[in-house]
C-alpha positions in Angstrom: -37.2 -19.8 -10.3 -34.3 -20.1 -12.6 -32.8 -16.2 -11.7 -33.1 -17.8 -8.1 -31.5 -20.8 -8.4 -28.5 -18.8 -10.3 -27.9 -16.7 -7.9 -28.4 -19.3 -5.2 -25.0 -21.7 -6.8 -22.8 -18.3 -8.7 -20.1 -16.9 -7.2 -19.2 -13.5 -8.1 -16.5 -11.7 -7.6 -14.7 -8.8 -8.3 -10.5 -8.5 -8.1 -8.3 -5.8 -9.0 -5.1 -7.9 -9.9 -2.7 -5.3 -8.7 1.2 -5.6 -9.0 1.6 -4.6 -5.4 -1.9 -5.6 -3.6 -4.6 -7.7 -4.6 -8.1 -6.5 -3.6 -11.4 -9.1 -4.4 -14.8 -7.8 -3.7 -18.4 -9.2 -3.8 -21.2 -8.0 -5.8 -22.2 -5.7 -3.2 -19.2 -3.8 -3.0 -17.6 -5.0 0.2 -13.7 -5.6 -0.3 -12.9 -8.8 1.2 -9.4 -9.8 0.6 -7.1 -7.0 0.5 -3.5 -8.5 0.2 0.3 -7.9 -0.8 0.3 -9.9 -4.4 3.4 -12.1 -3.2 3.7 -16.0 -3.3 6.3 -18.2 -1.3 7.1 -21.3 -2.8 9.1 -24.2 -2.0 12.0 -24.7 -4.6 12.6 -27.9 -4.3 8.6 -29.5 -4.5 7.3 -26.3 -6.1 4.5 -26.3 -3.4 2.7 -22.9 -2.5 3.7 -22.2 0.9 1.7 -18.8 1.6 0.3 -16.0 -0.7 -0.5 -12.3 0.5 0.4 -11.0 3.7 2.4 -14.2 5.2 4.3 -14.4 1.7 5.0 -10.5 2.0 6.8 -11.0 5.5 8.9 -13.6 4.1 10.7 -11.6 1.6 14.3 -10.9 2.0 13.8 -13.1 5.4 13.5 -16.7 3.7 16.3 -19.8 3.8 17.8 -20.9 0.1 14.7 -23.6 -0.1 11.8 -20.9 -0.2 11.8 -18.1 -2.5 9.1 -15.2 -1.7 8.2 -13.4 -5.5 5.9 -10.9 -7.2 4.4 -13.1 -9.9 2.8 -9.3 -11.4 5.2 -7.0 -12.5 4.5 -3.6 -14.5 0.5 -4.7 -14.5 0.9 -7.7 -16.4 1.8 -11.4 -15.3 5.3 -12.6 -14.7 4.8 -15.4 -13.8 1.5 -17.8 -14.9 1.4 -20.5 -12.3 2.3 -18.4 -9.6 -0.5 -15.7 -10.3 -2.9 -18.5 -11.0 -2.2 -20.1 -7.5 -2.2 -16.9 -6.0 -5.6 -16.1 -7.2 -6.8 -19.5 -6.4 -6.5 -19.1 -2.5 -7.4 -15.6 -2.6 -10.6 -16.6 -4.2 -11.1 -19.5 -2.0 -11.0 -17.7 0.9 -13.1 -14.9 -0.1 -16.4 -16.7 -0.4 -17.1 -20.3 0.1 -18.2 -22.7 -2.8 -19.6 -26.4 -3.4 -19.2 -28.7 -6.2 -22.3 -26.7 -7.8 -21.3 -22.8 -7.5 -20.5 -21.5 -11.0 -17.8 -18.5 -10.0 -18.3 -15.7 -12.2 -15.1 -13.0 -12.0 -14.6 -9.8 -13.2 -10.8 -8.6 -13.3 -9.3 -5.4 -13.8 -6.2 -4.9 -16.5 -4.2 -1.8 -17.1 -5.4 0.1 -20.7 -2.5 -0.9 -22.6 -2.3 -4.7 -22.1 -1.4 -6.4 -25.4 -4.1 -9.4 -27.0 -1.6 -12.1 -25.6 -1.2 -10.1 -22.2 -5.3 -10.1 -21.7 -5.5 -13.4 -22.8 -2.7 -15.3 -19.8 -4.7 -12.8 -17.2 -8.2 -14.8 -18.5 -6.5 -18.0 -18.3 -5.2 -17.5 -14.8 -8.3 -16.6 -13.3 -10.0 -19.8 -14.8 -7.0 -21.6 -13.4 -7.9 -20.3 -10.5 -11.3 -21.8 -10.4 -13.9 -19.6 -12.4 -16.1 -20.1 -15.1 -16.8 -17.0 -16.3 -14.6 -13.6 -16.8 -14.7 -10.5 -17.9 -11.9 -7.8 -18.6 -12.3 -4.4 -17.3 -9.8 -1.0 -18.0 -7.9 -0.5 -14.8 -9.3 3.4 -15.6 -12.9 2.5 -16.3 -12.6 0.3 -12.8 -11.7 3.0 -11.4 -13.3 5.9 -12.3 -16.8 3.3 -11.8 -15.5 2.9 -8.1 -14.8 6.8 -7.8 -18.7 7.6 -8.6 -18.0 8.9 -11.5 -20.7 9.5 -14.2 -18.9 7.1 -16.5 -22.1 6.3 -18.6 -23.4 10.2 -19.2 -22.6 12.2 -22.1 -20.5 14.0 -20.3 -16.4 14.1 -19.8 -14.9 12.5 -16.8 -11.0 12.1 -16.3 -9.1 9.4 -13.8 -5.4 9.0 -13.0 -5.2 5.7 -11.6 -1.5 5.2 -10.0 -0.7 1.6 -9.0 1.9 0.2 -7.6 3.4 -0.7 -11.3 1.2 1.5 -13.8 -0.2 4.4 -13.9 -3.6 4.7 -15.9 -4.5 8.1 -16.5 -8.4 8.3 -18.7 -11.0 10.4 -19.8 -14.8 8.7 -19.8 -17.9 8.9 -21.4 -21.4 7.3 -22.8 -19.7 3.9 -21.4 -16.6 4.1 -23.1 -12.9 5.8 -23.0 -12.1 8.7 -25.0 -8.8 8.8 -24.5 -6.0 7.0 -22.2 -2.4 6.6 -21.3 -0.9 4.0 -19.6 2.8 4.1 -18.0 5.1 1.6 -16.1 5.4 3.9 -13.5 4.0 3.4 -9.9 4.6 3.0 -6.2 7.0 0.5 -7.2 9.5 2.3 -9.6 9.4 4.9 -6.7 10.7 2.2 -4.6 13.1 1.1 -7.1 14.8 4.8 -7.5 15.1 5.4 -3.5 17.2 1.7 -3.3 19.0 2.5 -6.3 19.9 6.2 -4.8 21.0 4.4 -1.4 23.1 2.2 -2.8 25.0 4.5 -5.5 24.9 8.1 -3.3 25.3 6.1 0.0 26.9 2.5 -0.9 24.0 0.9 1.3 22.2 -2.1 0.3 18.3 -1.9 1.2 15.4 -4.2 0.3 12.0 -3.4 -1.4 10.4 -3.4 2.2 13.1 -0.7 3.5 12.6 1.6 0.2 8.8 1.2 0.8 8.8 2.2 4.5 11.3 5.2 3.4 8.5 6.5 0.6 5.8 6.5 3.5 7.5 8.0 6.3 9.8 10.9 4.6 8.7 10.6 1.2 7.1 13.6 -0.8 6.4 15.5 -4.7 6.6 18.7 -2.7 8.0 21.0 0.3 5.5 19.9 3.5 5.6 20.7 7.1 7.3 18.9 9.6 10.0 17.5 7.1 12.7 15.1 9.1 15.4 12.9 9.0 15.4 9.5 8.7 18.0 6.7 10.3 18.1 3.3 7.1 20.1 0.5 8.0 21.0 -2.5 5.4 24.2 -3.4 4.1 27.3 -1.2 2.8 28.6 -2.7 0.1 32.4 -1.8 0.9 33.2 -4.2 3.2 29.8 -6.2 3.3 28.7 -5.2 7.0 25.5 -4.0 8.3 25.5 -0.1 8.2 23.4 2.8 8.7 22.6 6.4 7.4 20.6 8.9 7.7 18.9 10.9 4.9 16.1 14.0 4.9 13.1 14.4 3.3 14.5 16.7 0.8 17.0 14.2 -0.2 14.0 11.6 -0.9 11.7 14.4 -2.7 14.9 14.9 -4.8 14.9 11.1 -5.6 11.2 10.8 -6.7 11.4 13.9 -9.0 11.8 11.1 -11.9 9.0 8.9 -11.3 6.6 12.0 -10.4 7.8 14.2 -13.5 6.9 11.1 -16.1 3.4 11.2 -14.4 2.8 14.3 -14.7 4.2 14.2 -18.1 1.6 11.5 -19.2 -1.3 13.6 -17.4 -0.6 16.4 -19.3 0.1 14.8 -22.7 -3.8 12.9 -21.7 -5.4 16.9 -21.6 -3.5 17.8 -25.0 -5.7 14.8 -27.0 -8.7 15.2 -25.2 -11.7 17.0 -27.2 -12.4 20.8 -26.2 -16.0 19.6 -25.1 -14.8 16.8 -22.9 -11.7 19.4 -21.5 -14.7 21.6 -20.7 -16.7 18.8 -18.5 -13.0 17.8 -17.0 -12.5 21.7 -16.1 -16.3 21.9 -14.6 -15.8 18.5 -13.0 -12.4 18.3 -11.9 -9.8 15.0 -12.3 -10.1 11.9 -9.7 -7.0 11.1 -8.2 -7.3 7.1 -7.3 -4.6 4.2 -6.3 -2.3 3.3 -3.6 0.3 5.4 -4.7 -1.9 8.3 -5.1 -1.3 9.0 -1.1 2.3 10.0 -2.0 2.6 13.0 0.3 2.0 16.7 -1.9 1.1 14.5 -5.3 -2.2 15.8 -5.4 -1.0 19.6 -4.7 1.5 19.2 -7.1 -0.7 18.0 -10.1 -3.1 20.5 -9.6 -1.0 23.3 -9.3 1.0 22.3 -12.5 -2.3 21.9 -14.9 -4.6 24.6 -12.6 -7.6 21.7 -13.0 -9.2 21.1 -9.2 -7.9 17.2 -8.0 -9.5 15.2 -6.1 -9.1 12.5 -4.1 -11.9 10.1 -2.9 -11.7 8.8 0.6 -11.9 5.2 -0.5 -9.0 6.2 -3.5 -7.0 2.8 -2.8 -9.6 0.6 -3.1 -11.7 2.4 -6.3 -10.5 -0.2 -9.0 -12.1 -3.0 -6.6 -14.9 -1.5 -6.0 -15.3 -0.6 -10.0 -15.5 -4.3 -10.4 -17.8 -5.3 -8.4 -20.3 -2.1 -9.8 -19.3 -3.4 -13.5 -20.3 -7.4 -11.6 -24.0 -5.7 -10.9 -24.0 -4.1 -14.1 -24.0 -7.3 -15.9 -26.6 -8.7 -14.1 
């Protein structure tokens, strides 16, 4: 009677508080909200205008009286009120509540958060409206949402690569073994294609244009049907709009940086881990997970440079939200 009425006025929820998209899923591992982590805000009254996808399509687009921010930046929180409100209408629209619903969350954080950087992620989500929360590795999320066989005695590695870390694990009997964490993600690939427009080609581009670049032409190695690309924004000569156009190669050539420290951090991951583990990873293979994971070649790339199978689940963006709702029925 009592397990009944529980479930009958909890909430539960799962969120992977990403620094480019924010994903909340139920207990049973559907993901519900799946949103770009931006908030518009009114200067002036401080009121949240939008959060998520209407937020996203007001940067770079807005009048002086409504500023359209990232309140997550590298991981962690930039910006407390923001985040909180932020998570507040995602969680509000993801399942509905009374007076009487106890809202239990779990939230993902990247390995190498600091005690104080942990603690503002806690109090954000109670802001937001829950009860109850519980921290989860960004790697362990995502390795649970991969399938992985996290809880076995045996050796499973992750390389989760988000849009402003990159967690890279290896798992086993419930716990991490070893782990690195970088600030290096989809978005500092961004950041070096709009700083190489604007120092090689004296064009100004937004986050939005540097983005759509990385998708279309963007690549770790040589592929197939390579082409050229027209980018408009502004040249910063004589302030006008202006266009160029630049090649796959030239983009490849700009991501080198941002590829070669993840790689570097995979690799320096293998040369801690235990020979028995290394065994299990070798037997196994490494999971490949996060948005920026679908960076065209990455996967070929890795593989070929430490000769250990990758792979890449078919659900890979959405693994870390789907590890917390698994960890959510765990606790039950």
């Amino acid at each position: 009677m009592k397990a009944g009425f529980k479930m009958l006025f909890s909430r539960d929820i799962g969120i992977d508080l990403g620094t480019s998209n924010t994903r909340v899923a139920d207990k049973k591992g559907h993901i519900i909200i799946n949103e770009p982590s931006v908030v518009a805000v009114d200067v002036k009254s401080k009121r949240v205008l939008a959060t998520g996808n209407e937020a996203k399509n007001m940067i770079g687009r807005t009048p002086g009286s409504i500023v359209a921010v990232r309140p997550m930046r590298a991981g962690v929180i930039a910006d407390f009120d923001m985040t909180a409100d932020m998570l507040h209408d995602f969680m509000d629209r993801s399942t509905s509540r009374n007076v009487f619903t106890k809202t239990r969350v779990v939230v993902s954080v990247p390995s190498d958060v600091t005690e104080v950087e942990r603690r503002a992620v806690e109090d954000a989500v109670r802001s937001a409206g829950a009860q109850e929360v519980e921290l989860i590795e960004q790697s362990m999320a995502a390795a649970l949402g991969a399938g992985l066989p996290v809880y076995e005695a045996t050796g499973s590695m992750i390389i989760d690569i988000g849009g402003g870390t990159t967690d890279i694990a290896v798992l086993s009997l419930g716990g991490i073994a070893c782990c690195n964490s970088i600030k290096v993600g989809g978005e500092a690939m961004d950041d070096s294609i709009v700083t190489y427009m604007r120092k090689t080609h004296n064009l100004l581009i937004g986050e939005r244009t540097a983005e759509d670049i990385k998708l279309k032409i963007g690549s770790a190695l040589e592929y197939d049907g390579e082409a050229a690309m027209e980018v408009r924004g502004r040249n910063l000569a004589d302030g006008l709009p202006g266009s160029v156009e630049i090649t796959s190669s030239d983009i490849r050539e700009v991501l080198q940086e941002p590829v070669g420290q993840i790689l570097t951090a995979v690799k320096e991951t293998l040369e801690v881990t235990l020979p028995e583990l290394s065994a299990d990873i070798i037997d196994r293979g490494i999971y490949l997970t996060g948005g920026a994971s679908r960076l065209r070649g990455l996967r070929d790339l890795i593989e070929n440079e430490i000769k250990i199978p990758i792979i890449v689940p078919e659900n890979s963006t959405d693994c870390v939200a789907l590890g917390t709702s698994i960890k959510l029925r765990r606790a039950k």
